[in-house]
VEXVEXZA-364743 format. One record per residue (C-alpha): x, y, z. Coordinates in steps of 0.02 Angstrom, whole numbers, padded with zeros to 5 digits, always signed. Layout:
BEGIN
XYZ;...
! end
This chain:
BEGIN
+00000+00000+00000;+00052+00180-00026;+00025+00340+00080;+00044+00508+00034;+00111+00660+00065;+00082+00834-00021;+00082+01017-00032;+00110+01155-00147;+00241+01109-00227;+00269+00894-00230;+00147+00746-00208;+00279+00635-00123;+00230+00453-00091;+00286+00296+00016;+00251+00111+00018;+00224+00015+00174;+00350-00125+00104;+00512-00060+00178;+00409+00087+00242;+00514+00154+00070;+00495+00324-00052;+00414+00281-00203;+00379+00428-00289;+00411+00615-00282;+00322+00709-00411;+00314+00909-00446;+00156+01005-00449;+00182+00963-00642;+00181+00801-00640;+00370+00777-00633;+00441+00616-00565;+00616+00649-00486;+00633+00469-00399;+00661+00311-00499;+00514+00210-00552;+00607+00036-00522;+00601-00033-00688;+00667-00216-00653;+00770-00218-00824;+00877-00104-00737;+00855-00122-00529;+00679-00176-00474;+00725-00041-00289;+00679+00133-00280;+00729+00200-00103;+00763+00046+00005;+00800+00085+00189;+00979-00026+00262;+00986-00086+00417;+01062-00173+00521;+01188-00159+00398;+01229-00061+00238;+01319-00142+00073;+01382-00328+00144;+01467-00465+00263;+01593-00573+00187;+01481-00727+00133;+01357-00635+00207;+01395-00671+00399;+01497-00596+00533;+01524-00658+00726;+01469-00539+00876;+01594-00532+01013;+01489-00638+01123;+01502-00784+01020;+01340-00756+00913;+01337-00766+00742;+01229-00620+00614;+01178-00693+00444;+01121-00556+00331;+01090-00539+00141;+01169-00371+00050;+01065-00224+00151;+01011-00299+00282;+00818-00391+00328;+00696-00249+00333;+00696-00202+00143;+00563-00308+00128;+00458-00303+00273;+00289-00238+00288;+00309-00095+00401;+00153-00008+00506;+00086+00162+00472;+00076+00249+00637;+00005+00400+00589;-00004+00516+00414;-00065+00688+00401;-00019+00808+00239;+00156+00818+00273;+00209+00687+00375;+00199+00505+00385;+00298+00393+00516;+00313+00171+00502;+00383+00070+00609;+00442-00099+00618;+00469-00223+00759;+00591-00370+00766;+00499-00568+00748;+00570-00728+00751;+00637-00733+00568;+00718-00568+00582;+00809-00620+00756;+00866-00787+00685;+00971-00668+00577;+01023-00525+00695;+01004-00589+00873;+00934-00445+00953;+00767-00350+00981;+00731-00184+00907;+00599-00067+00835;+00626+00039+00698;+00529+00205+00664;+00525+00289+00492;+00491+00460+00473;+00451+00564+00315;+00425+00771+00328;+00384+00841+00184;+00438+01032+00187;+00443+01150+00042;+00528+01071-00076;+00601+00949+00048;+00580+00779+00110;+00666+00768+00283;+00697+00585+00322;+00732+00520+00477;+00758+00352+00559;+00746+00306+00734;+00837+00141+00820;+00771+00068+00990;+00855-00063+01080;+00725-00170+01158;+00876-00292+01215;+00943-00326+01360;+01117-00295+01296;+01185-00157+01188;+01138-00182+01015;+01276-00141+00863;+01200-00095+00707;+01218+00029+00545;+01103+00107+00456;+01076+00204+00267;+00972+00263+00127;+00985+00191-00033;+00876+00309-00133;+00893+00322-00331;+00853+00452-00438;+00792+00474-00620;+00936+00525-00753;+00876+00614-00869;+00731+00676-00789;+00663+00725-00929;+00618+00650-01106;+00746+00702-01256;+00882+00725-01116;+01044+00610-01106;+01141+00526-00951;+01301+00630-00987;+01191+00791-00973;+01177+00776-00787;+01337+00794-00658;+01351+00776-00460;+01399+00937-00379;+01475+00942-00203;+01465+01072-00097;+01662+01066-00047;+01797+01079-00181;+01855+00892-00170;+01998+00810-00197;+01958+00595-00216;+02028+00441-00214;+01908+00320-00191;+01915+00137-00125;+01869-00001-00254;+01731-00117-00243;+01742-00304-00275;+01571-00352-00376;+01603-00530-00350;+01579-00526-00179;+01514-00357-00148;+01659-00294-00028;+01778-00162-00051;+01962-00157-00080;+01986-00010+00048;+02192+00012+00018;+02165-00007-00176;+02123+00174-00222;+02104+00271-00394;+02070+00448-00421;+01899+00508-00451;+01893+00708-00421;+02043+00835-00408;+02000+01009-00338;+01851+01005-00423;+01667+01017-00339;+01576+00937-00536;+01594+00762-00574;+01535+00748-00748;+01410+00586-00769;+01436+00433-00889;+01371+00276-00873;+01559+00217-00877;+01595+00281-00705;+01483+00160-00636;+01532-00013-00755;+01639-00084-00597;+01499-00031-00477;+01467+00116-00347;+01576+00247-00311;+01615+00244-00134;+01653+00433-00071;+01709+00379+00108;+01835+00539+00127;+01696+00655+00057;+01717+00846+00139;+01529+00884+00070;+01383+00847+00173;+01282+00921+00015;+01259+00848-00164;+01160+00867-00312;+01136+00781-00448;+01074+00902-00567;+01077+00938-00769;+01227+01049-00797;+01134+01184-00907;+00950+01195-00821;+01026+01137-00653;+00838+01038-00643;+00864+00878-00510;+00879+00823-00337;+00998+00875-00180;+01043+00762-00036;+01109+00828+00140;+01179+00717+00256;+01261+00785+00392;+01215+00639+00503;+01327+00522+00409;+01487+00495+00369;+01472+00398+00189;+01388+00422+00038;+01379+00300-00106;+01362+00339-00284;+01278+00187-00397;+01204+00144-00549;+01198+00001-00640;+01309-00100-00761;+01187-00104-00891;+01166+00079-00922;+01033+00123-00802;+00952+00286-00807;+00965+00323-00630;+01065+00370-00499;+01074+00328-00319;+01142+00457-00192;+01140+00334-00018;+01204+00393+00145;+01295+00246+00242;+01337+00255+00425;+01434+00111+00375;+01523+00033+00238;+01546-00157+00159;+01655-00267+00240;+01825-00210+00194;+01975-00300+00135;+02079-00205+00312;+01935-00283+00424;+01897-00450+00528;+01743-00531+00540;+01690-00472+00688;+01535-00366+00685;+01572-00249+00822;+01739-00219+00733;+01667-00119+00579;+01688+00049+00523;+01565+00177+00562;+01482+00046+00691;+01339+00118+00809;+01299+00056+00962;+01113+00074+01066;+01114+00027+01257;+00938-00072+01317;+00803+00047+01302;+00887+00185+01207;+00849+00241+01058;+00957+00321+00917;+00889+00431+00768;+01007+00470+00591;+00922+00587+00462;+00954+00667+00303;+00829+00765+00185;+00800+00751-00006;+00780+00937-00087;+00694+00960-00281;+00794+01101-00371;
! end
């Protein structure tokens, strides 16, 4: 089922599977987010957790002893979430660990999605509670993609990312066989330069992972009209740039509070980058907000 948000200026809407985006439109009729066509990547927005990207064959011990067994994203992607309330602009799910889910991540939790719709913005926000008795490690991250073009008779390469900062990149490389990255094997990507021109080559060996990125602020955007979408993250400390192989016209912009299991790392879960960690009862809340130029 989806719900809906709306005001003057976007009709934004949201499924209850993943408690996910699914559509942002312009008082026009516009649609900025990606429609999911499976020839290309049946997602739209997914929301990660309790981990982002992947565990080396998809497992990892806890220090106790326990072992987590987790496809690529996490177990919630999927998931029916609850509505717990929608008005105009706001709409917040939520999600409670069951049996299947702790089979896979030993612990209890509840997670609360929120969507504000502001303006032209969509302020997103996710909320963690620990209903353990022990402290619960976990990451979390958006995954949301983004029509390129946006608009018919426009190409791919007539879009770039703009950064806030003037950056200077090397970025780590991913291994698509097993969906890790090579964190010491680096190659340049942007030299004082805040533009990265698009091309669908960019992405043929798979996302682009800015994990030394000085902008908290990106577009994607078409370099003439400067028509598209902003994302600011100041909550988190990644952000992943992906399309796909086959030419996909779409981008994802995904902030990561964590990152794949690295080729520098162990296989213990508490041992990750970018780990977060929720004592029994608490809760934790990450955010970021979607803006339509």
């Amino acid at each position: 089922m989806n719900w809906s948000l709306h005001n003057f200026y976007l009709n934004v809407e949201i499924s209850d599977v993943g408690g996910a985006l699914s559509s942002i439109r312009d008082q026009e009729g516009t649609e900025y987010l990606w429609e999911g066509d499976p020839m290309y990547w049946s997602g739209q927005a997914p929301v990660l957790f309790p981990i982002c990207g992947s565990l080396r064959n998809d497992e990892a011990c806890l220090m106790n002893g326990e072992t987590v067994r987790m496809p690529r994203h996490g177990i919630v992607r999927k998931n029916t979430f609850a509505c717990d309330f929608c008005n105009e602009d706001t709409i917040q799910f939520s999600i409670q660990s069951d049996e299947s889910m702790y089979e896979k991540f030993p612990f209890h939790f509840k997670l609360v999605l929120s969507y504000r719709l502001s303006g032209k913005m969509i302020r997103v926000r996710y909320s963690v509670l620990n209903e353990d008795t022990r402290e619960m490690p976990f990451f979390i991250g958006g995954h949301p993609g983004f029509k390129c073009p946006i608009l018919p008779g426009e190409r791919f390469e007539d879009y770039q990312i703009e950064f806030e900062r003037e950056e200077n990149l090397q970025i780590p490389e991913p291994v698509t066989s097993t969906g890790l990255i090579n964190i010491s094997a680096r190659k340049p990507l942007l030299h004082n330069s805040h533009v990265l021109p698009l091309s669908h080559e960019l992405f043929y060996k798979d996302a682009l992972i800015l994990d030394r990125l000085l902008s908290k602020r990106v577009r994607l955007c078409h370099k003439d009209n400067k028509r598209g979408v902003e994302i600011e993250f100041q909550e988190f400390p990644y952000l992943i740039l992906w399309s796909t192989a086959n030419d996909g016209p779409f981008v994802a912009m995904e902030p990561w509070s964590g990152l794949s299991t690295c080729d520098d790392e162990d296989d213990v879960f508490e041992h990750k980058r970018g780990l977060h960690k929720a004592a029994p009862g608490e809760m934790k809340q990450l955010g970021f907000s979607i803006t339509v130029l």
